[in-house]
C-alpha positions in Angstrom: 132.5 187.9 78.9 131.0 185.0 77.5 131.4 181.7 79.2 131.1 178.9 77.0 130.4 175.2 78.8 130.3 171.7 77.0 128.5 169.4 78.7 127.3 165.8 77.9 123.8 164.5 78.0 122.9 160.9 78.2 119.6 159.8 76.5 117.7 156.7 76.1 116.4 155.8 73.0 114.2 153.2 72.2 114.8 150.8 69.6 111.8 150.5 67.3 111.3 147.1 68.7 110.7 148.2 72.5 108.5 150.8 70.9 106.6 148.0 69.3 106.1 145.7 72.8 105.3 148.8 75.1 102.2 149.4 72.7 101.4 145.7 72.6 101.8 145.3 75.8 99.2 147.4 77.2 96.3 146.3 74.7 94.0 144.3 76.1 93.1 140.5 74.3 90.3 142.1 72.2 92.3 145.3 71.0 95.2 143.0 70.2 93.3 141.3 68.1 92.4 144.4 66.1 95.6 145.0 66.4 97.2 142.0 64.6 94.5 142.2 61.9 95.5 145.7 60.4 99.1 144.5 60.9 98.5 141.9 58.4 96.4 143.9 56.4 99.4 146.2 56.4 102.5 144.4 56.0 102.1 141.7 52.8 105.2 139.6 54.5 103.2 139.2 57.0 101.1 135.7 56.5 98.4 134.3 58.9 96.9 131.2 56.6 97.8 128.2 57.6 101.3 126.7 57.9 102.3 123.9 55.3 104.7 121.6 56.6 106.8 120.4 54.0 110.1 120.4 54.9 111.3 118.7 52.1 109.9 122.2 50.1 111.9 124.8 50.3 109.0 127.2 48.9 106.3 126.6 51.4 108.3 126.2 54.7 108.4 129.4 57.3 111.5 130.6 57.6 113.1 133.0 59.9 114.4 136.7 59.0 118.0 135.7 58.9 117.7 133.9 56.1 117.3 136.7 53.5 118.5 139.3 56.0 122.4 138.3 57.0 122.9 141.7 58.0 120.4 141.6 60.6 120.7 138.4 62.6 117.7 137.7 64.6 117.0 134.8 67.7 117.2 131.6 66.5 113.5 131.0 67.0 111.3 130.3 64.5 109.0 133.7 64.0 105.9 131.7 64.7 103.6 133.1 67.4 102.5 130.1 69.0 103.0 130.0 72.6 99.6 130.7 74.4 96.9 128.4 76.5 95.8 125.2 75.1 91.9 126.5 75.3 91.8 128.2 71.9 87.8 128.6 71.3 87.1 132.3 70.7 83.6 131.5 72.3 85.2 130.7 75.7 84.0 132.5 78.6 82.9 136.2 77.5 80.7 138.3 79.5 79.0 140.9 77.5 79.2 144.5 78.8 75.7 145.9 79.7 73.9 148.0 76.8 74.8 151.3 76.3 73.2 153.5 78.1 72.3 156.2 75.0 72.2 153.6 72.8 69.1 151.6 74.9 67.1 155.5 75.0 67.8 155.8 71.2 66.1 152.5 70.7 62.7 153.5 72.5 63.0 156.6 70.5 62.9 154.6 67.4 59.9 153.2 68.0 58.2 156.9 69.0 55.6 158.2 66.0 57.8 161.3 65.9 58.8 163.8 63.2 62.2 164.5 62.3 62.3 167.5 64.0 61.0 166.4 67.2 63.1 163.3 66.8 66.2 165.3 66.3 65.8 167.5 69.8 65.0 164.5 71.8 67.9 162.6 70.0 70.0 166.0 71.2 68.3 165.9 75.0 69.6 162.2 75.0 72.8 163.0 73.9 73.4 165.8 76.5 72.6 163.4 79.3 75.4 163.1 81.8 76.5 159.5 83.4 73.8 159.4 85.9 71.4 159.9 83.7 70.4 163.5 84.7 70.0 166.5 82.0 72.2 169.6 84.0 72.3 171.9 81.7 68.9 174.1 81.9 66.5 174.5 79.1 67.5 177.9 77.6 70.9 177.0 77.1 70.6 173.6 75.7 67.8 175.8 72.5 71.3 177.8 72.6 73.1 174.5 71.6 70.6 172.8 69.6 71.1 176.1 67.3 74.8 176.6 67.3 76.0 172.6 66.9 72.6 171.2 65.3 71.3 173.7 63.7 67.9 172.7 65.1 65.8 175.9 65.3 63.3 175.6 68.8 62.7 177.3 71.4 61.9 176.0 75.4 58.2 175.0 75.0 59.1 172.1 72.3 62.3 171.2 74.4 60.2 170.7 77.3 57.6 169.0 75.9 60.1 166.1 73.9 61.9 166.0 77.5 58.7 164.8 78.8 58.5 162.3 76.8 62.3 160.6 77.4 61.2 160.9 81.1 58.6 158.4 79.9 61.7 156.3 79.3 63.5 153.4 80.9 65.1 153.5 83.3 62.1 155.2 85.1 63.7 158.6 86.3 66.1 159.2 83.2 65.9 162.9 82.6 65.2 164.3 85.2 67.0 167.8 86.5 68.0 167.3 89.6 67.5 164.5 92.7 64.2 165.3 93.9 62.7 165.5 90.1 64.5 161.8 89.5 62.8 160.3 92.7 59.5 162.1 92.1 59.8 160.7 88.6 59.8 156.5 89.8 57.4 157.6 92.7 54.7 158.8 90.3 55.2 155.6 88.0 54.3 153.3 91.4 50.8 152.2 92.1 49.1 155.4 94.3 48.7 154.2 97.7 49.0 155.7 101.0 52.6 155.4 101.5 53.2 156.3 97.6 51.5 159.4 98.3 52.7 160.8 101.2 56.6 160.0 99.9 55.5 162.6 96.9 54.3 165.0 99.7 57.1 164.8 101.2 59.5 165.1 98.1 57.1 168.1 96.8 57.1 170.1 100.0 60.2 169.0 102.4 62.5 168.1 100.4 65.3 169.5 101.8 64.4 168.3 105.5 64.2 164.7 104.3 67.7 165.0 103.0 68.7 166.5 106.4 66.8 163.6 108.2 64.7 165.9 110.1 61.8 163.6 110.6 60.2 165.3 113.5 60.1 168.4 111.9 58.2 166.9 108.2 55.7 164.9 110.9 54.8 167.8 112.4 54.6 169.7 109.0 52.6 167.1 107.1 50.7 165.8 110.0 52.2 162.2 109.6 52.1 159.4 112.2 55.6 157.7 112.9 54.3 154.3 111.1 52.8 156.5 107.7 56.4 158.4 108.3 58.2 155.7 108.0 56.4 153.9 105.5 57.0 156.8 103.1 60.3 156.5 103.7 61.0 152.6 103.1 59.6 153.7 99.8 61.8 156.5 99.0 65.2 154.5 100.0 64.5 152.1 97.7 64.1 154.7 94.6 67.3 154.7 92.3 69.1 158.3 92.6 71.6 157.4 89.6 69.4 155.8 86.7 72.1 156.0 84.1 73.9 154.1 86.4 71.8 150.7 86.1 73.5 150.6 82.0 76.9 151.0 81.2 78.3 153.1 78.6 81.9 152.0 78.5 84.2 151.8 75.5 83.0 154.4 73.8 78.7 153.8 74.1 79.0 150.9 72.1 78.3 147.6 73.9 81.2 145.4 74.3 82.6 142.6 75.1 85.2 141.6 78.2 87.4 138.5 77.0 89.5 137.0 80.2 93.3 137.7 79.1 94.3 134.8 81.9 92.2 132.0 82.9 93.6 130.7 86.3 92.2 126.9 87.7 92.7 125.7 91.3 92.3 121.5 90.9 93.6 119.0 93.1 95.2 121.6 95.5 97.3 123.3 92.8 96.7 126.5 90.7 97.0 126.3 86.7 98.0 129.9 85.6 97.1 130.2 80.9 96.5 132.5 78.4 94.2 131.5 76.0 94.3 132.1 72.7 90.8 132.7 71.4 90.5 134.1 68.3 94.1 135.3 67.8 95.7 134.6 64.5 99.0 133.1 64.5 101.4 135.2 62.2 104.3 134.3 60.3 107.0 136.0 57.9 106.0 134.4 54.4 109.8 134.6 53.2 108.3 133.3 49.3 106.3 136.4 48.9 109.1 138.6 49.9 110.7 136.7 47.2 108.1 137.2 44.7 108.0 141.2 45.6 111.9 140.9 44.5 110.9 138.9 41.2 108.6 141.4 40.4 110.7 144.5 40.4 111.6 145.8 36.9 115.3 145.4 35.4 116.4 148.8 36.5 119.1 149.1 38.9 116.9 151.7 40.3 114.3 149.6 40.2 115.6 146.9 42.1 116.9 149.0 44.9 113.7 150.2 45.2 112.1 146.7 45.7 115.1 145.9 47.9 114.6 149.0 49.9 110.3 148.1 50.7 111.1 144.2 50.8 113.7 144.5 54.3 111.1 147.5 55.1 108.4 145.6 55.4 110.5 142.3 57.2 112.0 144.1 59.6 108.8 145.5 60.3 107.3 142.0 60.6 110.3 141.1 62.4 109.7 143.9 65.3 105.8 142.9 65.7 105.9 139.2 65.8 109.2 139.4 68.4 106.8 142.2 70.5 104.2 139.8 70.3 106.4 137.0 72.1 107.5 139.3 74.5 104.1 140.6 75.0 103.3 137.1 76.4 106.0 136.5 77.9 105.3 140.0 79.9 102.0 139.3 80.5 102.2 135.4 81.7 105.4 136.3 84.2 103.7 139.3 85.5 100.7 137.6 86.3 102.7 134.3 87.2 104.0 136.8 90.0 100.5 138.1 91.6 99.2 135.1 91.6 102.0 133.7 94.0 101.6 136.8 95.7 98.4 136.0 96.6 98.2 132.1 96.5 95.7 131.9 99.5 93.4 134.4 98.2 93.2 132.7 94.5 92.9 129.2 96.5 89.9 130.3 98.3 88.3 133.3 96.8 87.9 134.5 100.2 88.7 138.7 100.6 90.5 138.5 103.7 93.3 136.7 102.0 94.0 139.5 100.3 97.4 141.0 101.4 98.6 144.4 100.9 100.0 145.0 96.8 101.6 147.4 95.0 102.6 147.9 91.3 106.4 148.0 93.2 105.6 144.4 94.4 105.5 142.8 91.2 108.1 145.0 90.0 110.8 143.8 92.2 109.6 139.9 91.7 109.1 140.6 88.3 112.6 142.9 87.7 110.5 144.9 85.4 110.2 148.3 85.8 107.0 149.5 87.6 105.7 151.1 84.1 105.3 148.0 82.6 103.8 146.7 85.6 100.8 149.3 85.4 100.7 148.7 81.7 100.0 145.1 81.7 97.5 145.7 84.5 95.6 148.5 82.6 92.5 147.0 80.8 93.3 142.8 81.4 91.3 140.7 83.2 91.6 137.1 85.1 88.9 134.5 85.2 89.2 132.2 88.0 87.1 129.5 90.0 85.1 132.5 92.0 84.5 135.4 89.0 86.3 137.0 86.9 88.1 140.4 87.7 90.2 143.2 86.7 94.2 143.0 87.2 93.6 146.2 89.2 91.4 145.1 91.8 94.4 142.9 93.2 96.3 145.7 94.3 95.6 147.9 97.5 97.5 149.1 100.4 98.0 148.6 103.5 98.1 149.7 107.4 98.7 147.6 110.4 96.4 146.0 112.9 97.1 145.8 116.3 99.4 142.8 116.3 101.7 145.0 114.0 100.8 143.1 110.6 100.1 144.7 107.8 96.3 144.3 106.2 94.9 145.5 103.2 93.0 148.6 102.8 90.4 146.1 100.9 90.0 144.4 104.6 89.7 147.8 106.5 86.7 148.7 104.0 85.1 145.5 104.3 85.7 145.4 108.3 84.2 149.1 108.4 81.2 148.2 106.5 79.3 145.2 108.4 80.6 147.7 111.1 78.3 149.9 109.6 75.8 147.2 108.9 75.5 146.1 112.3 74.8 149.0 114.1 71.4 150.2 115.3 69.9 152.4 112.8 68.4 154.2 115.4 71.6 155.5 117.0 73.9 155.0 114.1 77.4 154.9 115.0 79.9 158.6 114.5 83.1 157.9 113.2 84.4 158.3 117.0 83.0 155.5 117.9 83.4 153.5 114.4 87.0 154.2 115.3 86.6 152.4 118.5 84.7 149.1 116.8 87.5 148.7 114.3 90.2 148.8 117.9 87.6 146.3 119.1 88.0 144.2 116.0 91.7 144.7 116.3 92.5 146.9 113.8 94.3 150.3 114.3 92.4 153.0 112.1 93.0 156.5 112.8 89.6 158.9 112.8 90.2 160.6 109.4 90.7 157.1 107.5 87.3 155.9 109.0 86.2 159.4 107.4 88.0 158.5 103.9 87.3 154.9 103.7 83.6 155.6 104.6 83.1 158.4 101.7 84.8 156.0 99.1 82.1 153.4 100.4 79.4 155.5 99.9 78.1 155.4 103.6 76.7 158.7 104.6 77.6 160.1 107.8 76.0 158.7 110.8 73.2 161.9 111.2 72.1 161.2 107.6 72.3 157.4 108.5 69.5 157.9 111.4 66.2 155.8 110.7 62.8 156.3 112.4 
């Protein structure tokens, strides 16, 4: 027997509006801008030029959606984006993104005397570089590639030959296959002297033992003295393992640049929290030329439907962006409004330790908004104040306790662990052990297996591969 069961299901559903902000919401100052441009490329209502302010002239005034929409009140606001920073120079304070990475290697291939067929595999070796710079995939495979998704026909000896000469290119080290070709790469471009030479001996023949730190083992090998030993090695330290590293290929490989969504001052003891405009439009609903679209629909009753049909189309359309817009800002300025009193000492003095512990569920709960918007006005912004400018996201950390019971920031712990680190005799490097018991010495409680986490997400080695001469 068949059992039949009703049962009720309750399902949000946004309104087209709230789709509208959440998308607004997480774009950054420069994407919004892109943003509001195809907008009113879009949506002919939609007017950016400058207001006229005749308000004896009924045709020229802005006017707000209710007025040719009854059946769709709106706030009684004007719908006139207007409510940013008073700095509203699209010049003010941008820091350009480095140059792409690929895109600086395609440059000095430009200016090679190369034909188009050696010009298209080394434009194909560039492209298969990964972030640090290094070409993984091995030779055969790649003449594989070049044939299947170029349709370049080669083979390894003309591969290896145009690979030789992007390894000509800057940054010194760019192409190489693996660590020890990378570092061999910058040694052979140095002036050959004694400690030059020995580091590619050393390289060449013991590699692996140099990783290892087994100095007593490559003297003995190489015949070295202590002082040519570690002479070698001063050199080698200061070669750059990730040369892709030194350009940055965000947003795409195209170089960009980073406009400060919030500019935050500190003057006379108080901080000034704005949003600046820059180069964003302000938008309006142009009520004439809805008017005109209406005037110019045919006599038809058909017709005329029609026209009314893409007319409130189009406004409430225009209605939905320019009221996400406000609420966009709104979003944005309370949310950051929030962190910055979160943090007041830290923004008053620039100083790390000020720092506290901060989650997205912080700002939530001063904020009411749910944690989701939260993350999405973080994503992608950025704050310029008296001591740099810096991502929303670097803000926010966790936190454990010290030895008093109050709660510190994870950022602290790192920075506590590394002068740790930096202070301890190179010779007799510290374990984690005993970087436990320097962190209880500098009053902070930090159990073994953090030290281990926090010093891998630092980049410190352990303390055998730490060991100096």
């Amino acid at each position: 027997m068949l059992k039949q069961e009703l049962g009720l299901k309750q399902q949000q559903k946004l309104s087209p509006l709230q789709i509208q902000t959440i998308k607004i919401i997480e774009l950054p100052i420069l994407e919004l801008e892109q943003r509001i441009r195809k907008e009113l490329e879009e949506n002919p209502v939609l007017d950016d030029s400058p207001s006229e302010k005749k308000e004896d002239d009924d045709e020229t005034r802005d006017v707000s959606l209710n007025e040719i929409n009854e059946d769709d009140p709106i706030p009684s606001y004007r719908l006139h984006v207007n409510n940013y920073g008073k700095d509203e120079r699209p010049q003010y304070n941008t820091f350009s993104v480095k140059q792409s990475f690929t895109q600086s290697l395609m440059e000095q291939l430009g200016f090679l005397n190369l034909n188009k067929h050696e010009h298209d595999i080394a434009a194909f070796l560039i492209g298969s570089l990964d972030d640090n710079g290094y070409l993984s995939r091995g030779i055969d495979n790649l003449v594989d590639d070049m044939a299947f998704k170029a349709n370049i026909d080669t083979n390894e000896e003309e591969v290896l030959k145009m690979l030789k000469v992007i390894q000509d290119f800057e940054p010194t080290g760019v192409g190489a296959r693996d660590l020890r070709e990378c570092l061999l790469l910058q040694l052979h471009s140095l002036k050959q002297d004694e400690a030059v030479t020995n580091a590619i001996n050393i390289l060449t023949n013991c590699f692996q033992d140099f990783s290892n730190r087994h100095f007593q083992r490559i003297m003995s090998r190489l015949g070295l003295t202590e002082e040519q030993m570690k002479k070698a090695t001063a050199r080698i330290v200061k070669l750059n393992p990730n040369p892709g590293g030194q350009i940055d290929d965000s947003y795409n490989d195209q170089a960009q640049q980073i406009v400060p969504d919030f500019v935050l001052t500190y003057e006379d003891g108080k901080l000034d929290l704005t949003m600046p405009r820059f180069s964003l439009p302000e938008i309006r609903v142009n009520k004439k030329y809805a008017e005109l679209l209406m005037e110019a629909a045919g006599s038809s009753e058909r017709q005329k439907k029609e026209a009314a049909t893409f007319v409130k189309q189009k406004m409430d359309s225009a209605k939905w962006f320019v009221e996400a817009l406000k609420q966009r800002h709104n979003t944005l300025m309370s949310t950051m409004q929030a962190i910055v009193d979160y943090q007041t000492e830290y923004f008053q003095t620039g100083d790390e330790s000020f720092l506290k512990p901060m989650v997205l569920k912080d700002i939530a709960e001063r904020t009411g908004f749910d944690i989701s918007t939260i993350s999405r006005v973080v994503n992608s912004k950025y704050i310029e104040t008296h001591f740099g400018i810096f991502p929303l996201k670097y803000f926010f950390s966790e936190g454990l306790e010290n030895q008093e019971g109050e709660e510190v920031s994870t950022r602290e712990l790192k920075k506590v662990l590394q002068e740790c680190v930096d202070a301890e005799d190179k010779h007799k490097p510290l374990t984690d052990d005993q970087l436990v018991a320097e962190m209880e010495k500098r009053g902070y409680k930090v159990a073994r297996r953090t030290i281990a986490k926090y010093r891998d997400i630092l980049g410190i080695r352990k303390a055998r591969l730490r060991k100096e001469l």
